[in-house]
C-alpha positions in Angstrom: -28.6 60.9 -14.5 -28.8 60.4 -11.2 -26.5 61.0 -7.9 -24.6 57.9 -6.0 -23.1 58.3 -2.8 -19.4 56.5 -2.4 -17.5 55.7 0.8 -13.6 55.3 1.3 -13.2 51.8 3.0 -10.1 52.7 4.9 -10.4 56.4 5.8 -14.4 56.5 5.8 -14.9 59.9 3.8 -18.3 60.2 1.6 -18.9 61.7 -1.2 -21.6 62.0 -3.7 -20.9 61.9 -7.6 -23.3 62.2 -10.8 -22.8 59.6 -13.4 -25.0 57.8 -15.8 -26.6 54.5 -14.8 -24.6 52.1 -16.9 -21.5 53.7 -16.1 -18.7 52.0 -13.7 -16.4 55.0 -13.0 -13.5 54.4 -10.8 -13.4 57.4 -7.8 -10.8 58.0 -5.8 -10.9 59.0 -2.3 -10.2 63.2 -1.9 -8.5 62.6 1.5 -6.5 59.5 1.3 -6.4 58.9 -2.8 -7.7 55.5 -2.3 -10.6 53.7 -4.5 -14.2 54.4 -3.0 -17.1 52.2 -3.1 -21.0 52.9 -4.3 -22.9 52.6 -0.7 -26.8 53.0 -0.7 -27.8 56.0 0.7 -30.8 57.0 2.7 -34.1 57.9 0.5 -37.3 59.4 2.3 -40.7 57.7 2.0 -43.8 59.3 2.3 -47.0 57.0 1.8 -50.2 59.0 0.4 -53.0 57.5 0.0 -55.2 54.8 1.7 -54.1 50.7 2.1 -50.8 51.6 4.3 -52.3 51.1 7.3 -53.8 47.6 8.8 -57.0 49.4 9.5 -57.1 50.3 5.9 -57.1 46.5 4.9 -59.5 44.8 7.1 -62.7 44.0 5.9 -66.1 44.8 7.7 -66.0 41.5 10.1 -62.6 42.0 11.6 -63.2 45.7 12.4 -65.9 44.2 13.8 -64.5 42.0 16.3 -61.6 44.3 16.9 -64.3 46.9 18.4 -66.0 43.7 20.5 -62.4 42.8 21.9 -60.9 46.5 22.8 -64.7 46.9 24.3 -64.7 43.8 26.6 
């Protein structure tokens, strides 16, 4: 079960509650008792591995004539 982050529309206050996936449970604001809503909160990414790069992607002829044109 994972952890959803919920914001109070009027006052602003966050707060993070665990609850299953197909649950819909109605939270309450801790500072001003109002309902909250599920926001989307801010996940890291890390990229490992090759193809995330442009250089990664280009075939042999366009590395090719990138070199000719940073060159001239």
């Amino acid at each position: 079960m994972p952890f959803y982050r919920y914001t109070c529309d009027s006052c602003g206050y966050q707060k993070s509650v665990f609850h299953g996936i197909s649950e819909a449970p109605t939270v309450t604001c801790d500072s001003c008792g109002k309902t909250m809503r599920r926001t989307i909160s801010r996940v890291g990414v890390i990229f490992k591995g090759s193809g995330f790069y442009i250089t990664d992607s280009r075939n042999e002829s366009k590395k090719n004539e990138s070199k000719k044109e940073e060159a001239a």
